[in-house]
C-alpha positions as a Markdown table, in Angstrom:
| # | Residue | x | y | z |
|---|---|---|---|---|
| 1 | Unk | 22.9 | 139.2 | -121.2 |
| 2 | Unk | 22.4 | 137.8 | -124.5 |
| 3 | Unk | 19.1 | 136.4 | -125.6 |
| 4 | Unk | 19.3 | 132.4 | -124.6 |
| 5 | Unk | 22.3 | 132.6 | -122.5 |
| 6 | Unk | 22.6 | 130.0 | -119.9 |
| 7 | Unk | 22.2 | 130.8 | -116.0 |
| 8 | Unk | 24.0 | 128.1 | -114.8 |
| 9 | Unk | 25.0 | 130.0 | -111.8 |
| 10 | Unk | 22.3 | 131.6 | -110.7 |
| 11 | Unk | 22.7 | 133.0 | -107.5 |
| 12 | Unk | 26.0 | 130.8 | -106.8 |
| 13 | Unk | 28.3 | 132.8 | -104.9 |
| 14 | Unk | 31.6 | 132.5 | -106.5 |
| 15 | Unk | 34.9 | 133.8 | -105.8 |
| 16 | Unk | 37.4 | 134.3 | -108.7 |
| 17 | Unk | 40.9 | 134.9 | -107.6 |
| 18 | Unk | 43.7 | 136.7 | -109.7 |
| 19 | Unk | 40.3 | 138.7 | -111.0 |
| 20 | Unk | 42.1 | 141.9 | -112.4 |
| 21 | Unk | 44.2 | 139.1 | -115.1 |
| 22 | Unk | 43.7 | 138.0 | -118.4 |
| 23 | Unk | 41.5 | 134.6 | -117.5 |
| 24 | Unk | 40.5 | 135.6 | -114.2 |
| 25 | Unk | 38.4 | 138.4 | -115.7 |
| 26 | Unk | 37.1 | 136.6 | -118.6 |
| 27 | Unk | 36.0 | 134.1 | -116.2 |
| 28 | Unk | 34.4 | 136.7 | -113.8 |
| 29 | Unk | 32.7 | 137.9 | -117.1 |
| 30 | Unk | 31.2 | 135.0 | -118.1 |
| 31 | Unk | 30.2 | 133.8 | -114.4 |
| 32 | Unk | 28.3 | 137.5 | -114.2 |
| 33 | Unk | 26.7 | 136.5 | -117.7 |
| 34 | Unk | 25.1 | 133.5 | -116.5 |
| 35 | Unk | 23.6 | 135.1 | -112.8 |
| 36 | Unk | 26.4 | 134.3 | -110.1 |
| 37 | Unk | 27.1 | 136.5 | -107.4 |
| 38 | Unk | 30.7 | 137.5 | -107.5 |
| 39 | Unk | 33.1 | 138.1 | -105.2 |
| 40 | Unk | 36.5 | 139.4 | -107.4 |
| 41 | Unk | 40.2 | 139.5 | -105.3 |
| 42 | Unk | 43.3 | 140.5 | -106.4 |
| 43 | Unk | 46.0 | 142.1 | -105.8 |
| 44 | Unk | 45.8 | 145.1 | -108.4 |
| 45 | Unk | 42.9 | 147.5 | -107.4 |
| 46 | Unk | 42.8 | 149.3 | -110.7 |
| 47 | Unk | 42.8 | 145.8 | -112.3 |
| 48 | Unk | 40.2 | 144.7 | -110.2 |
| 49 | Unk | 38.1 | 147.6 | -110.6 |
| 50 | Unk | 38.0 | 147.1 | -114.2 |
| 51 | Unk | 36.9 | 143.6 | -113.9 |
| 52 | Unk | 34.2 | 144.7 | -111.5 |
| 53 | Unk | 32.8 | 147.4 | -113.8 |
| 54 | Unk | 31.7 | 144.3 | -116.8 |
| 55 | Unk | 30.8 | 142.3 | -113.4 |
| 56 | Unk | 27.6 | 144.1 | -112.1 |
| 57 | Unk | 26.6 | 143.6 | -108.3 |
| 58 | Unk | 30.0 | 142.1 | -107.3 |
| 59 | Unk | 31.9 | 142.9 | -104.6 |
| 60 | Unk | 35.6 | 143.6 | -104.7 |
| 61 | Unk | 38.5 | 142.7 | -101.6 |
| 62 | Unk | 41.7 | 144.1 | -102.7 |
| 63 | Unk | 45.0 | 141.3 | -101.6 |
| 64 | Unk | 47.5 | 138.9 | -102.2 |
| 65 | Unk | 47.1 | 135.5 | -102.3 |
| 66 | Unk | 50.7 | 134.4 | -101.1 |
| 67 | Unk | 49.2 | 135.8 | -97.2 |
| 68 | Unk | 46.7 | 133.6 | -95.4 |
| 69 | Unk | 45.2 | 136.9 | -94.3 |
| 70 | Unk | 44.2 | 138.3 | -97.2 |
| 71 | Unk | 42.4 | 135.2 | -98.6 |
| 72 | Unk | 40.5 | 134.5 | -95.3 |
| 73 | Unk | 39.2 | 138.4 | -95.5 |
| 74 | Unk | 38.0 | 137.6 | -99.0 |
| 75 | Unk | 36.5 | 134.3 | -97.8 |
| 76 | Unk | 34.6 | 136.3 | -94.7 |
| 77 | Unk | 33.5 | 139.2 | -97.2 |
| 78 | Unk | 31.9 | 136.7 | -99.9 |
| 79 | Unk | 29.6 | 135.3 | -96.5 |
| 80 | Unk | 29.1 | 138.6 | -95.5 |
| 81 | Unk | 27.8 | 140.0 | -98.5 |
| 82 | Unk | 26.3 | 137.1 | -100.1 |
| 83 | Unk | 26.4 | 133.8 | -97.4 |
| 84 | Unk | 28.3 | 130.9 | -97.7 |
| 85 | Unk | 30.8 | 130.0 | -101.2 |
| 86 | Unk | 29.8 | 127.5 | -103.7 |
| 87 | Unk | 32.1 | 128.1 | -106.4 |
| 88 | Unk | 35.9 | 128.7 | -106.4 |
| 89 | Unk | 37.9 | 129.6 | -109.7 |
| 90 | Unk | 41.6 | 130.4 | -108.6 |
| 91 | Unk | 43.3 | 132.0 | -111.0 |
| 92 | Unk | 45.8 | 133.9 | -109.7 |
| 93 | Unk | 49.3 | 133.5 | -111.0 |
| 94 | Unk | 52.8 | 134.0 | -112.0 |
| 95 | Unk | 54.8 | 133.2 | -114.6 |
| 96 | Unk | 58.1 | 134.1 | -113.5 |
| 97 | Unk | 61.4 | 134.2 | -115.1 |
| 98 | Unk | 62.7 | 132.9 | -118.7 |
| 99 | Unk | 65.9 | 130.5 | -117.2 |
| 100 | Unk | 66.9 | 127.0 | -116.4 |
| 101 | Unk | 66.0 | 125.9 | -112.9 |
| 102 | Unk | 69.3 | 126.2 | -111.8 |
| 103 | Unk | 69.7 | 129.9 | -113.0 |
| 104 | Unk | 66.6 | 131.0 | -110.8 |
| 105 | Unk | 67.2 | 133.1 | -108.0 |
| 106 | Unk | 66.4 | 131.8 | -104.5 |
| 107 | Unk | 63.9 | 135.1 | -104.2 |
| 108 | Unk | 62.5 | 134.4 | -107.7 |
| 109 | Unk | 62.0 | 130.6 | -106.6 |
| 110 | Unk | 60.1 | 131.3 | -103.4 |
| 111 | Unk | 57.7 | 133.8 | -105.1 |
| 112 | Unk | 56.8 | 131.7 | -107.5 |
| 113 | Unk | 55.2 | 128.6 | -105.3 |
| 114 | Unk | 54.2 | 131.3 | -103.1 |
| 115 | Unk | 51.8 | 132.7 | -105.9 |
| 116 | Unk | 51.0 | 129.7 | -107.7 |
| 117 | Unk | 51.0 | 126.9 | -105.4 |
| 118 | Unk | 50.6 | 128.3 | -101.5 |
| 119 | Unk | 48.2 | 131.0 | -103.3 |
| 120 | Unk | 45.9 | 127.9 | -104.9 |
| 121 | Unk | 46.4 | 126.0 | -101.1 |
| 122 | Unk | 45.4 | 129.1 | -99.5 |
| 123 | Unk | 42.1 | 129.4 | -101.4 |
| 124 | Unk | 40.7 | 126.2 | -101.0 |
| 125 | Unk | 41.9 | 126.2 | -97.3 |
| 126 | Unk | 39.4 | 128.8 | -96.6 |
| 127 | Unk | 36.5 | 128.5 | -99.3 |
| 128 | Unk | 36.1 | 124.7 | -99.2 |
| 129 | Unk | 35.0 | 124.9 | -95.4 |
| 130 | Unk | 32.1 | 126.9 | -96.7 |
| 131 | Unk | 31.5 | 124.6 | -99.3 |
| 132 | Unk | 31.0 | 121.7 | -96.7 |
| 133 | Unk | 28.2 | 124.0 | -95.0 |
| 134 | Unk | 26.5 | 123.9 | -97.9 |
| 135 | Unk | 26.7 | 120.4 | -98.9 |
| 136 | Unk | 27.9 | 121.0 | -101.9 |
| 137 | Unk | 30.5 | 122.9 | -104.5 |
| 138 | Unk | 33.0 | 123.1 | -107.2 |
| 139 | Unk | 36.7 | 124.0 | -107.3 |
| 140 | Unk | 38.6 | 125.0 | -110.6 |
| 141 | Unk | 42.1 | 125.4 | -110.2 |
| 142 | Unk | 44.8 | 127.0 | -112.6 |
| 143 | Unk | 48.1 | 124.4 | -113.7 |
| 144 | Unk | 48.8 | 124.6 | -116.8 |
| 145 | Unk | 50.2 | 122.3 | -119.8 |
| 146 | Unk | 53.5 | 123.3 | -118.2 |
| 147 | Unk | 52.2 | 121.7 | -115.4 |
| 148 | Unk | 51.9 | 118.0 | -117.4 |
| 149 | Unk | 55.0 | 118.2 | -118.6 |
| 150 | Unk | 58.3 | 120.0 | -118.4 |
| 151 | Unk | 59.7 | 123.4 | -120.0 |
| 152 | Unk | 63.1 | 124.1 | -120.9 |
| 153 | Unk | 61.8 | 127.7 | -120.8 |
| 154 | Unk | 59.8 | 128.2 | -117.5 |
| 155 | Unk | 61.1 | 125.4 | -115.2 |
| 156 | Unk | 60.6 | 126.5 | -112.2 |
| 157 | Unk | 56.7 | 127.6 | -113.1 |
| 158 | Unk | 56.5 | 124.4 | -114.6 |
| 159 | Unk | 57.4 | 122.5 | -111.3 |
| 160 | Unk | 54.8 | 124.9 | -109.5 |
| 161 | Unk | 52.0 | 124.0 | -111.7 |
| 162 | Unk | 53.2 | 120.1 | -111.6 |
| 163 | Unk | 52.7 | 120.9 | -108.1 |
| 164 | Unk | 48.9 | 122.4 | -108.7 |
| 165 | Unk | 47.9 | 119.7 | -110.7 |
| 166 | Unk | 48.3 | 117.1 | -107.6 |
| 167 | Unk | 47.2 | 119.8 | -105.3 |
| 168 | Unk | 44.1 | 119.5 | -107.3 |
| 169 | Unk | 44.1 | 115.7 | -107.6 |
| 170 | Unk | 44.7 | 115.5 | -103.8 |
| 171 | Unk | 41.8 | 117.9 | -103.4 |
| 172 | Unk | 39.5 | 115.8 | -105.0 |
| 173 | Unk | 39.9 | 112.7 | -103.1 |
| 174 | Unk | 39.9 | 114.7 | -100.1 |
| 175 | Unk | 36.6 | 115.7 | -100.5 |
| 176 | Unk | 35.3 | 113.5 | -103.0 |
| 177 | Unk | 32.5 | 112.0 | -100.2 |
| 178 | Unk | 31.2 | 115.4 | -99.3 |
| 179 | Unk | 29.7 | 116.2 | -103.1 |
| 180 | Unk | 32.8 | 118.9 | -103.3 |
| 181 | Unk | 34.5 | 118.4 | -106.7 |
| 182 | Unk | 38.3 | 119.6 | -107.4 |
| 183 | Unk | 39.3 | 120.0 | -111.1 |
| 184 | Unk | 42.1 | 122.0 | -112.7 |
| 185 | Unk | 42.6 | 123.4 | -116.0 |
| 186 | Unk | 45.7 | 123.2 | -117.7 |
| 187 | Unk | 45.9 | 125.5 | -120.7 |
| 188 | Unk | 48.9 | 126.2 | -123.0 |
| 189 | Unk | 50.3 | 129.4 | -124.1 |
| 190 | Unk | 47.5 | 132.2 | -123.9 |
| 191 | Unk | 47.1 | 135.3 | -125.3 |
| 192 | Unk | 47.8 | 137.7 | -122.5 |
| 193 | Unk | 49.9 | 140.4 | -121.0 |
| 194 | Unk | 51.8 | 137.8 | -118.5 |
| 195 | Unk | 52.3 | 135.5 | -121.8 |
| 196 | Unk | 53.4 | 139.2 | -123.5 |
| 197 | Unk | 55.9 | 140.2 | -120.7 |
| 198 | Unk | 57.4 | 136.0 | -120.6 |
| 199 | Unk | 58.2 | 136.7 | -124.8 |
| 200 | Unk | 59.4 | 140.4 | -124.3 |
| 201 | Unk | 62.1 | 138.8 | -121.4 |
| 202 | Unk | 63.7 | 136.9 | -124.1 |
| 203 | Unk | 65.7 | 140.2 | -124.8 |
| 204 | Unk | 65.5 | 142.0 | -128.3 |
| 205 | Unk | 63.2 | 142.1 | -131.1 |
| 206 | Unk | 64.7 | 138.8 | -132.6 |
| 207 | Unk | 65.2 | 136.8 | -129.6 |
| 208 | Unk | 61.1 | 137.9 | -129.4 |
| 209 | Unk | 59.7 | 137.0 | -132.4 |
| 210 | Unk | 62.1 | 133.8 | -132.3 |
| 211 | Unk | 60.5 | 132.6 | -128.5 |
| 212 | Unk | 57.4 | 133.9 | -130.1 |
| 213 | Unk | 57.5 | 131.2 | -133.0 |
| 214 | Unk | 59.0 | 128.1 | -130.6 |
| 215 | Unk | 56.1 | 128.8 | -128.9 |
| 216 | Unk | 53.2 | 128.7 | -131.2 |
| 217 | Unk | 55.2 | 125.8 | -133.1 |
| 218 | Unk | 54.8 | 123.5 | -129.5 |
| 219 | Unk | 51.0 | 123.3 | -130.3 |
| 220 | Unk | 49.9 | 121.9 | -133.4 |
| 221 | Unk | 47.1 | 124.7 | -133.7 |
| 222 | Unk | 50.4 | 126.7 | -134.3 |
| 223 | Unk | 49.1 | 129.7 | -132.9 |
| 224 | Unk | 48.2 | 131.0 | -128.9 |
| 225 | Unk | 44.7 | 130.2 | -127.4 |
| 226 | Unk | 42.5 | 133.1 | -126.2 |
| 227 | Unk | 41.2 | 133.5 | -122.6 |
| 228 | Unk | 37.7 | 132.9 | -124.1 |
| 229 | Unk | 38.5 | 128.9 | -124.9 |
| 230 | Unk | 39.4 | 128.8 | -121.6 |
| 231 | Unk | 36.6 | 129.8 | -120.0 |
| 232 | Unk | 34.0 | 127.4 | -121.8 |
| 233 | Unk | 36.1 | 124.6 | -120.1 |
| 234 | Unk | 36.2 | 126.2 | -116.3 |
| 235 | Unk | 32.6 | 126.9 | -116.2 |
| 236 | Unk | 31.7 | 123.3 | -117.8 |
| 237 | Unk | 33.7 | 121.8 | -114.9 |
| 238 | Unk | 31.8 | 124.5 | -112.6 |
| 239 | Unk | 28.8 | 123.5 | -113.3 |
| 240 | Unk | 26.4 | 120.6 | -112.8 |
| 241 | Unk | 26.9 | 119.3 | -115.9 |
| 242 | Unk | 30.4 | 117.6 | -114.9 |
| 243 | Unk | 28.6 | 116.5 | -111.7 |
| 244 | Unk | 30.5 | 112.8 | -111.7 |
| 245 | Unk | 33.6 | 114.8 | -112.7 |
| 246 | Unk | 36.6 | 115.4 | -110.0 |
| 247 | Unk | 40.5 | 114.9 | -110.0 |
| 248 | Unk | 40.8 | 115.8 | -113.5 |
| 249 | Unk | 43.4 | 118.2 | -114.7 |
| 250 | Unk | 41.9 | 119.2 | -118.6 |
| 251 | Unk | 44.9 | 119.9 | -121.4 |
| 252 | Unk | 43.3 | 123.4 | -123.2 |
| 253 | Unk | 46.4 | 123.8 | -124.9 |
| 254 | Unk | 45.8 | 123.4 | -129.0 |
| 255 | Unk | 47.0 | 119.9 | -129.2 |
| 256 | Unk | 50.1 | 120.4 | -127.6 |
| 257 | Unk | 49.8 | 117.4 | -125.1 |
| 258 | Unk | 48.6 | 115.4 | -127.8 |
């Protein structure tokens, strides 16, 4: 830990889903910084052991969010090992393929809400009832700017995080009375491998560097956000310090929603 660090989750137990990607570890990272007690899932175990080696004292479970059975293991593993879940940061997603909506294949389609959507569902269906034991907690789910407004490049992940961003809003008014908050973040185009294999399915090296360039040009930063500027915003709406905050769905995107 560095000198003067905040511990804003001390001793929180916390579950980060989609914990072996780009955000999901910087999160977990960051969460570890500050004292919470981790509990990592996903569904790539050499992924996930990575993340757990810069996470000290966390525990692992090893699934896939699209099955109810997986997540509910995960959920019973963070009680075992550490008692009942305050903090949820579900990260876990997809990007899917580079077409029109139309063009997406049924398969393609269905695995995409499964991740995204069901996965985000799934989470809060089995973590938010240990939240009510406690009296308290904080959700952070994953939309995404795509998720505010519509891409003629990733439609169909578009419409799934449209679909997490009232999933989130519905959340929140859900459970507003029982001091559980629901927020999402919706960030635009990331550095990261998923945003390094949407680019590379654009075909050759000039279709690349041409997606490359429409999409820095959509934010007015011109250039891609890191996973660390979209951490500072998840643990802010963690924390106590956006106590009166729920329902909100937070553009980290460079301007692009501007």
């Amino acid at each position: 830990m560095n000198a003067g660090t905040q511990r804003r989750f001390e001793g929180r137990v916390t579950v980060v889903t989609g914990a072996a990607g780009a955000l999901g570890r910087a999160c977990a990272a960051s969460l570890a910084n500050e004292g919470a007690k981790l509990v990592l899932f996903d569904r790539d175990p050499n992924g996930l052991a990575e993340t757990a080696a810069i996470c000290p004292g966390s525990e692992t479970v090893v699934g896939d969010v699209r099955y109810a059975a997986d997540v509910k293991r995960a959920a019973e593993a963070a009680r075992e090992r550490f008692g009942p879940v305050e903090s949820l940061v579900a990260a876990a997603g997809i990007a899917g393929p580079s077409k029109k909506a139309i063009e997406v294949e049924e398969d393609e389609f269905d695995l995409l809400f499964d991740v995204n959507v069901k996965g985000s569902w799934l989470a809060a269906k089995y973590l938010i009832p240990q939240m009510r034991e406690l009296g308290r907690g904080s959700v952070v789910l994953f939309s995404s700017a795509a998720g505010l407004r519509g891409s003629p490049v990733l439609s169909v992940y578009s419409a799934t995080k449209g679909a997490v961003t009232l999933l989130t809003k519905s959340l929140a008014l859900n459970h507003a009375t029982e001091n559980i908050r629901v927020n999402c973040v919706c960030p635009g185009t990331i550095e990261s491998p998923m945003v390094r294999l949407s680019i590379a399915d654009a075909g050759d090296a000039t279709a690349q560097s041409a997606r490359e360039d429409l999409q820095k040009s959509m934010h007015p930063m011109q250039r891609f956000g890191l996973p660390s500027e979209v951490v500072g915003a998840v643990l802010y709406l963690l924390s106590d310090e956006a106590s009166f905050t729920t329902g909100v769905a937070l553009p980290i995107d460079g301007g692009r929603l501007a």
